[in-house]
N, C-alpha and C positions, 0 to 999 in steps of 0.2 A: 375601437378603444373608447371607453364611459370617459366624458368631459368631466374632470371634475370641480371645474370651476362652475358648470351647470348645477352641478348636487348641491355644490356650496349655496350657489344663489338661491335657488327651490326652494333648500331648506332653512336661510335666513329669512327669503320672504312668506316663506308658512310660517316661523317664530314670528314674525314682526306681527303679521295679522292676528295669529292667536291669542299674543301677548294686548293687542287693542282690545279684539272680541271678548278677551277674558273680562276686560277691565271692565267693559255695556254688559256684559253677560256671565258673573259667577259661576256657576254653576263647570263653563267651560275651562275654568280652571285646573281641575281634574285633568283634561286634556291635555293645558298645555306643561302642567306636571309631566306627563310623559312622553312629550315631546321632546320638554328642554336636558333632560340628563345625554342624549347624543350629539347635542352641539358642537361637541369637541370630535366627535368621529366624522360627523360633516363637515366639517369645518377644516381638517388637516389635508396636510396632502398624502399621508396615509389612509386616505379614504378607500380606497380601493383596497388596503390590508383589510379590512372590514368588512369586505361587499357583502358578502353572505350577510353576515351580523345584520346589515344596512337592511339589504333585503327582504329579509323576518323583519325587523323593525315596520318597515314598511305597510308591509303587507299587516301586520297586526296594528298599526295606525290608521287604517284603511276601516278595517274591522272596527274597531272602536271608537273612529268618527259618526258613526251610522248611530252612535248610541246619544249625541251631541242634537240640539239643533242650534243651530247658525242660524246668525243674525240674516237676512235675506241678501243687507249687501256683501257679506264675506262667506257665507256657505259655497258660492258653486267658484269663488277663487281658491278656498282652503281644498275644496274637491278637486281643483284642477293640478295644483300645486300636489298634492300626494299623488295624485295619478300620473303626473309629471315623474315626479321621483320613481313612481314605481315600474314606469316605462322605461328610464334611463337603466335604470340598476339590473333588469330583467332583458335589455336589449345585449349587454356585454355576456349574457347564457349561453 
């Protein structure tokens, strides 16, 4: 069974960094534009109603971070933090 007090965390502390990153770095903004409209999906404990939904989210945040470049000290946390997630989401498969 997916922990979902873990997705919670993951994807608070991938908000929290983005939302810093954005603020040193513009442009990542875009990013965390499309990060923050699933807050509530992570965030609930209907999270697991979602998991597909979460999953493609994911997986398409993965994709379109590669389009981003990260500040050196938050890239290989913001990389661990989705691959995090997307291990968790893809483990309950």
């Amino acid at each position: 069974m997916v922990n979902i007090e873990h997705i919670k965390n993951y994807y608070l502390q991938l908000l929290t960094i983005l939302e810093q990153e954005a603020s040193l770095n513009p442009p990542v903004g875009a990013f965390l534009n499309y990060v923050l409209p699933y807050k509530s999906k992570f965030s609930t404990a209907s999270a697991m109603d979602n998991e597909q939904e979460l999953r493609e989210f994911i997986r398409g945040a993965n994709r379109f971070a590669d389009e981003f470049s990260f500040s050196d000290h938050n890239n290989s946390q913001i990389r661990l933090l989705i691959k995090s997630l997307y291990d968790i989401l893809n483990h309950n498969n």
